[in-house]
N, C-alpha and C positions, 0 to 999 in steps of 0.2 A: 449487277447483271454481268452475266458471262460474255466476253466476245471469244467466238469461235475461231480458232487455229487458224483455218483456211476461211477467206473470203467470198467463199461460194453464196453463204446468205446473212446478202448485206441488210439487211430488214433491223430497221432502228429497235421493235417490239417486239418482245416474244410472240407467240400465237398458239393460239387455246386451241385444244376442240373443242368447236359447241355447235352440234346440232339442234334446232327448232325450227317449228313451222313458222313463215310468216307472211304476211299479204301486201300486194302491192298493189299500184294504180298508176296508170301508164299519164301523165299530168302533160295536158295542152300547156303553151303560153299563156292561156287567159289563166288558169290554175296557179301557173308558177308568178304569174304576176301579182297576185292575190296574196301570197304567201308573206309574212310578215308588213301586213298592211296599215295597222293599227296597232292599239296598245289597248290592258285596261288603263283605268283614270282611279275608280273605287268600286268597290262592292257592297251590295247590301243582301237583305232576304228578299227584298224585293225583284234588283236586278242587278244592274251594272250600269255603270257612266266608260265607254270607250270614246275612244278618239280613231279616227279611222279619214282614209285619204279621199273613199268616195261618197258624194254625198245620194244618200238612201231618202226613201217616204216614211212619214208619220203612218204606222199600220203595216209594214215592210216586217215579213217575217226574215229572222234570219239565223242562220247557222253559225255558229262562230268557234272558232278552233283554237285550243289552248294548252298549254305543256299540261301535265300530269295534275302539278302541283294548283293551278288555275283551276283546271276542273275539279279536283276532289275539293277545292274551295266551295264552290259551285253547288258543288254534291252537297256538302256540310249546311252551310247557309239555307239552303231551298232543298229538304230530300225529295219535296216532289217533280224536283223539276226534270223536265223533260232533257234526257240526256240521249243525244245518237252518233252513235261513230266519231267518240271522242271529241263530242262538241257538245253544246249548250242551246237548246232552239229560244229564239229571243223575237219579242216585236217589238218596235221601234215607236218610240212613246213621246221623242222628243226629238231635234237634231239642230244645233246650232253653228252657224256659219264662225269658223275661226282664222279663213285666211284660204287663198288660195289651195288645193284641195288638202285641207284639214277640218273635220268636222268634229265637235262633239256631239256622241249619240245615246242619249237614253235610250236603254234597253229596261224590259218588263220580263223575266222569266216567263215562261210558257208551264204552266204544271202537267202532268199526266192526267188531272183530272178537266182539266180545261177540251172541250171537245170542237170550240170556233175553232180553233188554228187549224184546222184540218181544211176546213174552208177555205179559209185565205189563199189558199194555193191554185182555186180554180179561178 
């Protein structure tokens, strides 16, 4: 890397143009509190074993959010499974107390052709 003659731009990294469009969401406390809340544990075709801080209901639909590489897991394992907004929609099958708020939670993939889970939400 070049450094520049004059000191005018102290910027450790170069910088690119790169124009694209992209979307955002203005995230309360409860949002950002949320965020890095859990882990997975395993995966199957079936669903997932996560561990997570708060403890949820057996039949508890949930959304759950995952880097790139998680999800196209996700996708691979289960193609029918229901995917939104870079998540995974999951019902909660199981959930085990492991210590002050740490739970293990069985999750059951949701497929696109499953048509309850629309219900659940009322």
């Amino acid at each position: 890397m070049d450094i520049p003659e004059n000191n005018s731009d102290r910027r450790l990294f170069s910088r690119i143009d790169f124009a694209a469009p992209l979307a955002y969401k203005v995230c309360n406390k409860d949002t950002l509190s949320k965020i890095l809340q859990g882990y997975t544990s395993n995966i199957s075709e079936a669903g997932m074993l996560c561990n997570i801080r708060e403890a949820v209901n057996p039949d508890d639909i949930l959304w759950l959010s995952f880097d790139r590489g998680t999800l196209g897991m996700c996708e691979e394992l289960e193609k029918r499974a229901l995917i939104y907004q870079n998540g995974v929609i999951g019902k909660v099958v199981r959930i085990q107390s492991k210590g002050y708020d740490n739970f293990d939670v069985g999750i059951k993939f949701i497929t696109r052709e499953e048509k309850s889970w629309n219900n659940e939400f009322k």
